[in-house]
C-alpha positions, 0 to 999 in steps of 0.5 A: 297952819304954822308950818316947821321950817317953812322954806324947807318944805316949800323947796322940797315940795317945788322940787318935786313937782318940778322933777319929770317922771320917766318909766317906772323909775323911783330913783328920785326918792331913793333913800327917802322913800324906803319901801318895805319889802315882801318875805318872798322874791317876785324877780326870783321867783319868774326866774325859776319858770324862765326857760330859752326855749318858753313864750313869755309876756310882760304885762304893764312893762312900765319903762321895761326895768324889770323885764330887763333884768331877767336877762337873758330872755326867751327868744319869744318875749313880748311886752306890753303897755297901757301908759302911752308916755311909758310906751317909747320908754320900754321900746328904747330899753326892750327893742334891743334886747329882741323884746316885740313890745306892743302899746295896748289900750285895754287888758280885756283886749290883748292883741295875741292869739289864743293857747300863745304864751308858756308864761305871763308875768305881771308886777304892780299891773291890771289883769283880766283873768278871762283873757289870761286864760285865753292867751295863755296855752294849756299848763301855761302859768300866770305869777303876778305881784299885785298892790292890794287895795290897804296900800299906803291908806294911811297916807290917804287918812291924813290927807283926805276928809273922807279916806278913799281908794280907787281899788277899795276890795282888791286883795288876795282872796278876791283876785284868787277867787277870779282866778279860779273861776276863770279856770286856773289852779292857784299854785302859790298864794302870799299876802303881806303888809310890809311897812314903808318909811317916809323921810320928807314931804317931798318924797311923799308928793313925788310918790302922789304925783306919779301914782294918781290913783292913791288920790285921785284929785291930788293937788298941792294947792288943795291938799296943803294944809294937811301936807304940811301937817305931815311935813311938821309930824316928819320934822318932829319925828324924823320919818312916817312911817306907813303901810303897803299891801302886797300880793303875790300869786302863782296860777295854773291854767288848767 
């Protein structure tokens, strides 16, 4: 198709693709991707349950950014981390901060001993609630802020033929009921659809390129046609505007 201002989309796009992804860091798109924000505060909230003197486990650290901005730490904090480029990432940034940061491969199989930590936390990660619940010592909590599976299907819609998900029923009232019968007590539960805006083609091909899952056989070449759909939709209307799905849980182990 006929596409608006067709040298600006081809140089946001190269751009974009040509701009490394480092951590968990979205700086790139700042301004151009403004994502809504939840009602409630996951960062405050942990803080209400940091003490000195607590046990505490980063889950899926990224490059270790939010951890970092809990300083100071409880002087037995760990992370750890799946994604092996992300890994001497949160090392460069954790290690001194005395955080014992652990590459694992697998949520299911976490390489700490049983009844270990006060507290895990978890933004944005995977999480097995039977392992939770073997690591964590009795009253320990679990607080997690999760993307729910409605996350920014719309960016799906207009790109894909046959919208998909990779994680079609992940919402509250699954992950609650996991908990649950895992042996926790659901202290805190929220669920929110904030809206996201887009502001160019760029930002939206930054985004899919470093969250693979959204579409899992992204490419610019093959999904060209509807970027510059949407890229023409932005130039008339100066955004996109689209949805995320955000969860948010406090557990206890009974």
């Amino acid at each position: 198709m006929e596409t608006t201002n067709p040298e600006l989309f081809e140089r946001l796009i190269s751009e974009a693709l040509q701009h490394a992804f480092s951590g968990w860091d979205f700086s790139y798109t700042a301004g151009r991707w403004q994502e809504g924000i939840p009602t409630w505060d996951y960062a405050e909230i942990v803080r209400g349950y940091l003490k000195p003197d607590i046990s505490l486990l980063d889950m899926d650290t990224g490059g270790g950014e939010i951890l970092s901005s809990f300083m100071p730490l409880p002087l037995n904090t760990y992370a750890t981390e799946k994604y092996l480029p992300n890994v001497p990432v949160a090392r460069h940034r954790l290690e001194p901060l005395g955080v014992n940061v652990r590459q694992v491969f697998d949520n299911n199989d976490l390489p700490f001993e049983g009844d270990f930590f006060d507290l895990a936390i978890n933004r944005h990660g995977s999480f097995s609630t039977q392992e939770l619940h073997r690591i964590l010592k009795p009253g320990g909590f679990f607080i997690t802020q999760q993307v729910g599976a409605k996350n920014n299907f719309e960016i799906n819609e207009l790109l894909q033929e046959h919208p998909e998900t990779k994680y079609a029923f992940w919402n509250l009232a699954l992950a609650t009921s996991k908990l649950a019968a895992a042996g926790f007590q659901v202290v805190v539960q929220c669920e929110e659809f904030p809206e996201t805006t887009i502001e160019d083609i760029g930002a939206l091909v930054y985004y899919l390129k470093a969250v693979p899952w959204q579409i899992t056989d992204f490419s610019v070449e093959k999904y060209r046609g509807p970027l510059a759909t949407i890229h023409n939709r932005i130039q008339e209307s100066g955004n996109l505007k689209i949805r995320s799905h955000r969860f948010l849980i406090v557990a206890k182990k009974k």
